[in-house]
N, C-alpha and C positions, 0 to 999 in steps of 0.2 A: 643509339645516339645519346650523349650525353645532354639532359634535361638544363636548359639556362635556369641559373642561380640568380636570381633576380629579384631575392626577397618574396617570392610567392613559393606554397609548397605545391607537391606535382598535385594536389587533389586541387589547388584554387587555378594551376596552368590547367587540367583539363577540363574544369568550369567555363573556363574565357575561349578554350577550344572546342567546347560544345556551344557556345554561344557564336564562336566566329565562322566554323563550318557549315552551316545553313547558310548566314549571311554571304558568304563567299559562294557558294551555290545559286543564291538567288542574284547576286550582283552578275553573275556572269548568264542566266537566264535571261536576265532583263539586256543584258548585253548581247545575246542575241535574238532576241526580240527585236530592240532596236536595229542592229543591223539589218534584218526582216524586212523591216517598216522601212529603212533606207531605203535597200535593193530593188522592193515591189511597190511604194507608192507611185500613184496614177492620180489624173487629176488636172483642173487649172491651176492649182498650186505646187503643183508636182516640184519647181526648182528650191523656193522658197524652203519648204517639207524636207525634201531634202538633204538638203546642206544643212539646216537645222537637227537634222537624226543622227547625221555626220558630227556634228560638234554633240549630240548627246553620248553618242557609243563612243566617243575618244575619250571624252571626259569619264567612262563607265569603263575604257580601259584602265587607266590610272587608280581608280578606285577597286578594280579585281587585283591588279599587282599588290596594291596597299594592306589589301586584306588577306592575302597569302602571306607578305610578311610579316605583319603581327602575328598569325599563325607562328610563322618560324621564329621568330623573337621570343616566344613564349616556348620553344622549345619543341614542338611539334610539328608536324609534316602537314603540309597542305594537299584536301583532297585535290585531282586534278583530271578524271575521267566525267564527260558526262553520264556515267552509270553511277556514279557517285553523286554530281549534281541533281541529277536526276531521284534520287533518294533522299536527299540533305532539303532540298527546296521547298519554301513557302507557296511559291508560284507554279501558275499553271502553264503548261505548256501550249499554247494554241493558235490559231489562226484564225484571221479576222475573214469577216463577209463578203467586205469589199476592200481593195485596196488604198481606196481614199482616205483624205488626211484624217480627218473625225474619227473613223475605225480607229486608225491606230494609234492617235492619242489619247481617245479613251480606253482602250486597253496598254498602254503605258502609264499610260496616271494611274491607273487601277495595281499596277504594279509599283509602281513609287511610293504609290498611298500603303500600300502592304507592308512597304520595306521599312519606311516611317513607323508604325507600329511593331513590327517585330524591333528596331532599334529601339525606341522605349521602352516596350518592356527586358528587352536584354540590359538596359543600362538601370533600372531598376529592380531585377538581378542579382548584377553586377555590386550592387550596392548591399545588398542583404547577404550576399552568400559569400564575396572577395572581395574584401571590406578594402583592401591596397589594392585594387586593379584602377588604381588612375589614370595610369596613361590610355587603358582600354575605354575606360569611360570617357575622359575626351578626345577619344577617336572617335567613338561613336554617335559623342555629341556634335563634333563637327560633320559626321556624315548624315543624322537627321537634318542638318541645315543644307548641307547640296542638296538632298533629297527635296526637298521642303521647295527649295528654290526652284527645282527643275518642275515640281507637281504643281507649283504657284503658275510660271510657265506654261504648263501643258495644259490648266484649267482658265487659265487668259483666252487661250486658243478656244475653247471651246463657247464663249458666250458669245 
């Protein structure tokens, strides 16, 4: 494959694709997790729960595609096996106690909160070691604010 020319050399593209290949692994983990939590929540808030997982995992579609293509924009091939996720990922793979709402928005917020910190320090990084990856750096700044927004959300829910 011919590497994009895009003012970065291939050592600062495989920097931003070691940074983005985890991420992309964990966004699609939490992506089905969330799904999970969809499927199998039980409860008296079972409707509410939800259709709220539903608008979280749709929104966490758009942001797996997103992060496959900055992959490819930078010239690289996006991982796409869960044995590759599965290797790449911050997150753990688990399964809650019970299927009620609390279960599993504390173990999604616990995930969000993760992803939040691995986004800082990637764009922190980012900064030290591919000093022009801008466009990556506010990608990823705009993605620690959905993240932020959703963990804001999912910690509403628990007081």
């Amino acid at each position: 494959m011919k590497k994009s020319d895009i003012g970065l050399t291939p050592a600062q593209t495989e920097i931003i694709a070691e940074i983005l290949e985890p991420l992309l692994a964990d966004e699609f983990l939490l992506y089905l997790k969330t799904r999970n939590a969809h499927w199998n929540i039980e409860g008296p808030d079972f409707h509410t729960i939800h259709v709220y997982f539903e608008q979280l995992y749709t929104e966490l579609e758009g942001v797996i595609d997103e992060v496959a293509e900055r992959i490819r924009k930078i010239g690289h091939y996006a991982p796409a096996t869960m044995k590759e996720y599965l290797n790449l990922t911050h997150l753990a793979e688990e399964k809650v106690e019970k299927n009620d709402s609390m279960s599993y928005i504390r173990m999604l917020l616990a995930d969000h909160d993760a992803i939040i910190i691995y986004l800082r320090g990637s764009i922190s990084k980012l900064g030290k070691e591919v000093e022009l990856a801008y466009g990556t750096s506010d990608y990823l700044t705009s993605l620690i604010e959905q993240h932020e927004t959703t963990a804001w959300m999912l910690r509403s829910h628990l007081k």
